[in-house]
N, C-alpha and C positions, 0 to 999 in steps of 0.2 A: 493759902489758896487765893487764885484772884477770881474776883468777879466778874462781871459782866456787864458792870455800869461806871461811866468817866463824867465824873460831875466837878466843879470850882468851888472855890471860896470867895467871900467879898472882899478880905482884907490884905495887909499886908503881914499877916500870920496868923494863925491859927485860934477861935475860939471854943469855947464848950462845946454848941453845936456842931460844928465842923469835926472836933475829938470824936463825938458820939455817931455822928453820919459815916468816918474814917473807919469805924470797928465793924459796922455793918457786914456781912460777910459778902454782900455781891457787890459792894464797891472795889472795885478792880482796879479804878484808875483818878488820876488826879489831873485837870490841864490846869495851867497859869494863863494869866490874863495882865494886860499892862499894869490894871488895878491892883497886881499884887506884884510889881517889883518895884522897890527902891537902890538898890544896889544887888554890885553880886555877893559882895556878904551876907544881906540881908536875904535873898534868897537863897542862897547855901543853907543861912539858918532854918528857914522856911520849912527848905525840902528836908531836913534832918528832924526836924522835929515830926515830920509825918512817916517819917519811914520808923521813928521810936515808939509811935503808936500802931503802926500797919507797914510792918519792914518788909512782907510782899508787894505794896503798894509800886501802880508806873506810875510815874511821874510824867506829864510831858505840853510839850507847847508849839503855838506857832510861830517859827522862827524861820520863814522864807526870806527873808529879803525883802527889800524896797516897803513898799507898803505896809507889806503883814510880815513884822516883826513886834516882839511886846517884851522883848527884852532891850534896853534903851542905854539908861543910865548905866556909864560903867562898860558897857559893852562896845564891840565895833558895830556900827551901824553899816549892813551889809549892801552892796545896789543891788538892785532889781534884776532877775535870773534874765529876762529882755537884753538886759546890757552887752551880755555874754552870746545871745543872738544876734543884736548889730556887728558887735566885732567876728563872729564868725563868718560874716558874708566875705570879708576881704583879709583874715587874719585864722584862719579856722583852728590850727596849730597851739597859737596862742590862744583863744578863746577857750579851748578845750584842757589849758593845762589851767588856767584863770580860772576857769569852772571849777578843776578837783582841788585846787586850791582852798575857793570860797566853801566848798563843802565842809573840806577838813577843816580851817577855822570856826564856821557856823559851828559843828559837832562838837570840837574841842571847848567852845565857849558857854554851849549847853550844857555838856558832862560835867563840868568844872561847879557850874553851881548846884551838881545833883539832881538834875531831868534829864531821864531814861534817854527820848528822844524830843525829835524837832518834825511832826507830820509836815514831811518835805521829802521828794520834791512833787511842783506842778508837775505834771505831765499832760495836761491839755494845752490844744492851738489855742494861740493867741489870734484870733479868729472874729468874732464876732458880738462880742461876749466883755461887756463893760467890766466885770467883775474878775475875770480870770486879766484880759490884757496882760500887760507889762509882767503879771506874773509866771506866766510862761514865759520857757528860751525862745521861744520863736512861732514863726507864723504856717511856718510847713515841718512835716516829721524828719524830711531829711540832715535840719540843724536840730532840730530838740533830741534824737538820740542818743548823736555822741556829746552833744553838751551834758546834758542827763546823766547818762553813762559815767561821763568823768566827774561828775556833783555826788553820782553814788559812790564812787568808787574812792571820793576824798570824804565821806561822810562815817563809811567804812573803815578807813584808815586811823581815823580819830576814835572807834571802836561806838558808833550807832548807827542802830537798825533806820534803812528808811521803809518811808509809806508811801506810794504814788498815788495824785488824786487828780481829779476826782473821773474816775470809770464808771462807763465807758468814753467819758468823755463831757465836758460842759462848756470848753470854749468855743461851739457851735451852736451856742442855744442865750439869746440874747438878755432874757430872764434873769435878775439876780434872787437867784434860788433864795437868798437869807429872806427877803422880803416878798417875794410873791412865788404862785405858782407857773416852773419851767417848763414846760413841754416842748418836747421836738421832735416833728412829723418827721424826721429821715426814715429811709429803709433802713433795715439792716446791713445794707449790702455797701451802702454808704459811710453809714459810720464805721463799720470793720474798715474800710478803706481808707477814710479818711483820720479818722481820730483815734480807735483804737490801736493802733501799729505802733504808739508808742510803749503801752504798758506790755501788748506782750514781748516788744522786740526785748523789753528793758525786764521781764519777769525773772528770768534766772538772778537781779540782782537786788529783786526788792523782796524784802521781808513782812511787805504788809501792804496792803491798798483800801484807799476810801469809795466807796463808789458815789453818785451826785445825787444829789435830789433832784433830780431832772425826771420828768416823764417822757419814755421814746413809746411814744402812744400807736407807733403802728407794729410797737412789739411785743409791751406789755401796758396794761394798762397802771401797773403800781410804777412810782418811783424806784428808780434802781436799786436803791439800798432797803427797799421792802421788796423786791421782786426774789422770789425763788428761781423764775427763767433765768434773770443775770447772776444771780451770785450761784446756784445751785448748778445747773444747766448748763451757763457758758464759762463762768469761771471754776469751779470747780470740777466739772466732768470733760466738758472741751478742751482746755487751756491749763486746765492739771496745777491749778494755781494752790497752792498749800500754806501761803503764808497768811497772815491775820488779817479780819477785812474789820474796820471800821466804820460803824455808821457817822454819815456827817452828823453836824450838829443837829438833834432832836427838837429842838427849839424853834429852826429858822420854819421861815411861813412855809417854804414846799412841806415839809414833812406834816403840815397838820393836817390836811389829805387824812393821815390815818387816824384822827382823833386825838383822845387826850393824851399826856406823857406816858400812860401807862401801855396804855394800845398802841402806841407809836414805838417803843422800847419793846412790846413783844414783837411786835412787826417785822419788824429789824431781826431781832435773835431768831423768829421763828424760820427768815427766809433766811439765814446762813450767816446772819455777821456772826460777830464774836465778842465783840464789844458796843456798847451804843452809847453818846455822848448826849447829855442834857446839860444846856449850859446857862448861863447867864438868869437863871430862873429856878431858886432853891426849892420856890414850892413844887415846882414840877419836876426837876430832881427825885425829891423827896416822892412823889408819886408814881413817877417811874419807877423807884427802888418797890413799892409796896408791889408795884406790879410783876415786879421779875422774885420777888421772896422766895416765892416754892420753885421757880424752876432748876434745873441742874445747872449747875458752874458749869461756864467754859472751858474749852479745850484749854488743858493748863500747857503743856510742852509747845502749844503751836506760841501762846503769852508769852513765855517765857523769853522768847526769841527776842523778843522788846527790849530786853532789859540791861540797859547801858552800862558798860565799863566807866563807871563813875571815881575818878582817882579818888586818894584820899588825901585831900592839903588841907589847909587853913586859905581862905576866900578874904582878899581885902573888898575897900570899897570900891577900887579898882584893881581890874585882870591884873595879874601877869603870870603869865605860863609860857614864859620863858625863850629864849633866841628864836628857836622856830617860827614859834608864834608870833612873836616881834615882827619877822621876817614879813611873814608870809600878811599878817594884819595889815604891815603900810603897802605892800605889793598890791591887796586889795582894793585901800582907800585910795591909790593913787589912780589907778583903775577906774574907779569907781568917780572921782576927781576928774579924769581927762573926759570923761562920758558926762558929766553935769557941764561940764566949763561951755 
């Protein structure tokens, strides 16, 4: 069974405590963090050793590109999904097959070390918004779709579920949610227009979405990922969205609005997620977990859908997975090369 709570480790493998927290019955999920790779052996080893204690356990990380990637050492270091919006303006063609490309490689280099998935892609404008910038494709919906589109479609191929985030939207709201309270006075009527058109145009092909810690205060007054109106309401009855919603991080400053980990993790589960993530803060982890004890486990077949075609090899200190990936890796970096130069 999996749980209902995605919490970390400190290290670069596994201790007592983290054994004992891993057996827990509503620990569901596991993400990494820089702090825990060394190579991709060492994380192949990592992630093997948790699935021998909790072989339902997901595995998973943030592995977008440019800034927020935490797989390093060993790995491609991927550019920034922005990059693929510049060359779109005069190149769209290629931009779009360079997108399902860098998908397929990201996924391939995740599955390889045994993480389910990669919470990717952005799906907010690159807008207004220190925080999202460069991590979006771009600045308007009419490039971030079919860029998108073909990052799922090459994420797919490499056999992992994505997750779009953050809905309904945060590259319109200038706040960086980790650190302070987001709010943003739009209408409704606005952001369906502006910012939302991408996760539905893109829903038939994501398997899961984050919504933001942002507050749209002329709509609800909770953060959207405690709101019942957006996850209940608009994504599940209007938009007929059925795949797994994730809470963002529990930890960052917007979400303490709801109080402590444990009030903040029911919050979450009670308005529609499925999972809620406590991160970087074991003791409140751990207090979230006492929180969620007696409720009922999550929807297991909607989890399920997470769970990455993880080959079975032997992981050196460095990749290789082989001509394609050869291939397609320097096709990337040079990409990726001509846009730094």
């Amino acid at each position: 069974m999996i749980g209902a709570l995605m919490l970390d480790i400190a290290g670069t493998e596994l201790n007592q405590e983290d054994i004992e927290l891993l057996q827990a019955p509503q620990v569901g999920g596991m993400i990494l963090f820089g702090r825990n790779i060394e190579s991709p052996e060492q994380v192949r080893a990592l992630t093997d050793h948790m699935r021998q204690i909790r072989p339902d356990i997901l595995i998973a990380v943030d592995q977008e590109g440019g800034r927020v990637q935490r797989l390093k050492s060993g790995f491609t270091l991927l550019p920034a999904m922005g990059k693929f919006g510049e060359l779109y303006l005069s190149q769209p063609e290629k931009a779009a097959e360079l997108a399902e490309q860098c998908g397929w490689l990201m996924a391939s280099e995740v599955l390889a070390v045994g993480i389910d998935f990669s919470f990717a892609p952005v799906l907010d404008l690159n807008d207004i918004s220190d925080v999202i910038g460069d991590r979006s494709f771009a600045k308007n919906m009419q490039d971030i779709i079919p860029l998108a589109s073909a990052f799922l479609k090459g994420m797919k191929r490499a056999g992992m579920a994505s997750t779009g985030k953050h809905f309904p939207g945060h590259g319109s709201v200038k706040a960086d949610s980790h650190v302070a309270a987001a709010v943003d006075s739009r209408s409704y009527d606005e952001i369906y227009q502006k910012d939302m058109q991408s996760f539905i145009q893109l829903m038939p092909q994501l398997d899961a979405l984050m919504p933001a810690h942002v507050i749209y205060d002329q709509i609800d007054p909770n953060p959207a990922g405690f709101s019942p109106y957006w996850i209940q309401q608009v994504l599940r009855s209007e938009l007929k969205f059925d795949g797994v919603l994730f809470s963002d991080d529990l930890s960052m400053q917007a979400a303490c609005v709801a109080g402590g980990a444990d009030a903040r993790i029911q919050a979450a589960l009670n308005a529609g997620c499925d999972m809620g993530l406590v991160c970087n803060n074991r003791e409140s982890a751990c207090t979230a977990l006492e929180g969620i004890a007696n409720l009922p486990m999550p929807n297991q077949q909607r989890l399920e859908r997470m769970r990455g075609q993880i080959p079975a090899l032997n992981v050196g200190q460095q990749l290789d997975l082989g001509q394609d990936w050869a291939r397609t890796r320097d096709r990337i970096l040079e990409f990726k090369g001509q846009f730094s130069a």
